[in-house]
N, C-alpha and C positions, 0 to 999 in steps of 0.2 A: 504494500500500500504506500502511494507517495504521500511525501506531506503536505501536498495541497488538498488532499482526499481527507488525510486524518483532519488538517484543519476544517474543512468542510462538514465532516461527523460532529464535531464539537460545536462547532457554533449552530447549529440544527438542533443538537439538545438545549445548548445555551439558550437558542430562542424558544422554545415549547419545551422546557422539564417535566413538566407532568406527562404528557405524549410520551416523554420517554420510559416514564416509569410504568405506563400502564402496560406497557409492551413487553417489561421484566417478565421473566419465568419463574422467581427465585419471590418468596414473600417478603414483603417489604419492612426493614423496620425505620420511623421518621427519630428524628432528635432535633434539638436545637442546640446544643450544646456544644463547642468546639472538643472540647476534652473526650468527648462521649470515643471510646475505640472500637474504629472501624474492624482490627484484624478481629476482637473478638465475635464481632455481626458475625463478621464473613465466616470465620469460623463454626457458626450456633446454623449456619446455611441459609442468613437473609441475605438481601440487599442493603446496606447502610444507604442512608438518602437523608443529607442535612436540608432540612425543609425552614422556610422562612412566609413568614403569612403574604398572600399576594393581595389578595380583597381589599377594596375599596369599600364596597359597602357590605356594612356587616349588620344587617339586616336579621338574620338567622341566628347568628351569633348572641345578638343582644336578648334574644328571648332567651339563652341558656345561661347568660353571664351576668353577672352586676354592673352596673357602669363603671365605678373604678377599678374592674380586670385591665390587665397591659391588656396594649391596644395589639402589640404581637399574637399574644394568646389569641386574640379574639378571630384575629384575622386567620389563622391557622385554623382553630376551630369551624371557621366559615368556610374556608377550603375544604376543609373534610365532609361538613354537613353538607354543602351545595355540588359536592363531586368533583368539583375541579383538583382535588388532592386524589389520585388513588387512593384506595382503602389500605391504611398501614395494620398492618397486625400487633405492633408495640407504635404509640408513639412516647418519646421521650420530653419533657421539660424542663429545664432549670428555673426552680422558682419564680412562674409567671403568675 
């Protein structure tokens, strides 16, 4: 593969990560945490995928959360609830 091909692979996930991840074979686990270690996912036979909230409106969200929840949490939350996150089987937070 040349590396105008690999760079072309990369920025096509870059632009649609979630497309990418529905496409996994392997079940997903999310985190938000930088510390969180990937070798061990990979090891336990998930996917690691450090996930960050995308939504703007958090509509769905707010029925589940209090208003002073991080607005991170919430957004990630909405991701999940409205689909646009694949369904993770662990998702991971640090005190949000």
């Amino acid at each position: 593969m040349e590396l105008k091909e690999i760079v072309q692979q990369f920025k096509e996930i870059l632009d649609n990560p979630f497309e990418y991840l529905k496409g996994l074979k392997r079940p997903i686990i999310a985190y938000t945490c930088t510390y969180v270690p990937d070798e061990i996912i990979w090891g336990l036979g998930f996917h690691p995928a450090r996930i960050i909230g995308t939504s703007e409106n958090l509509e769905i969200a707010q029925m589940h959360l209090q208003p002073y929840c991080c607005p991170v949490g919430k957004s990630i939350l909405q991701d999940l609830l409205s689909k646009n996150l694949p369904t993770a089987h662990v998702v991971f937070c640090k005190h949000m």
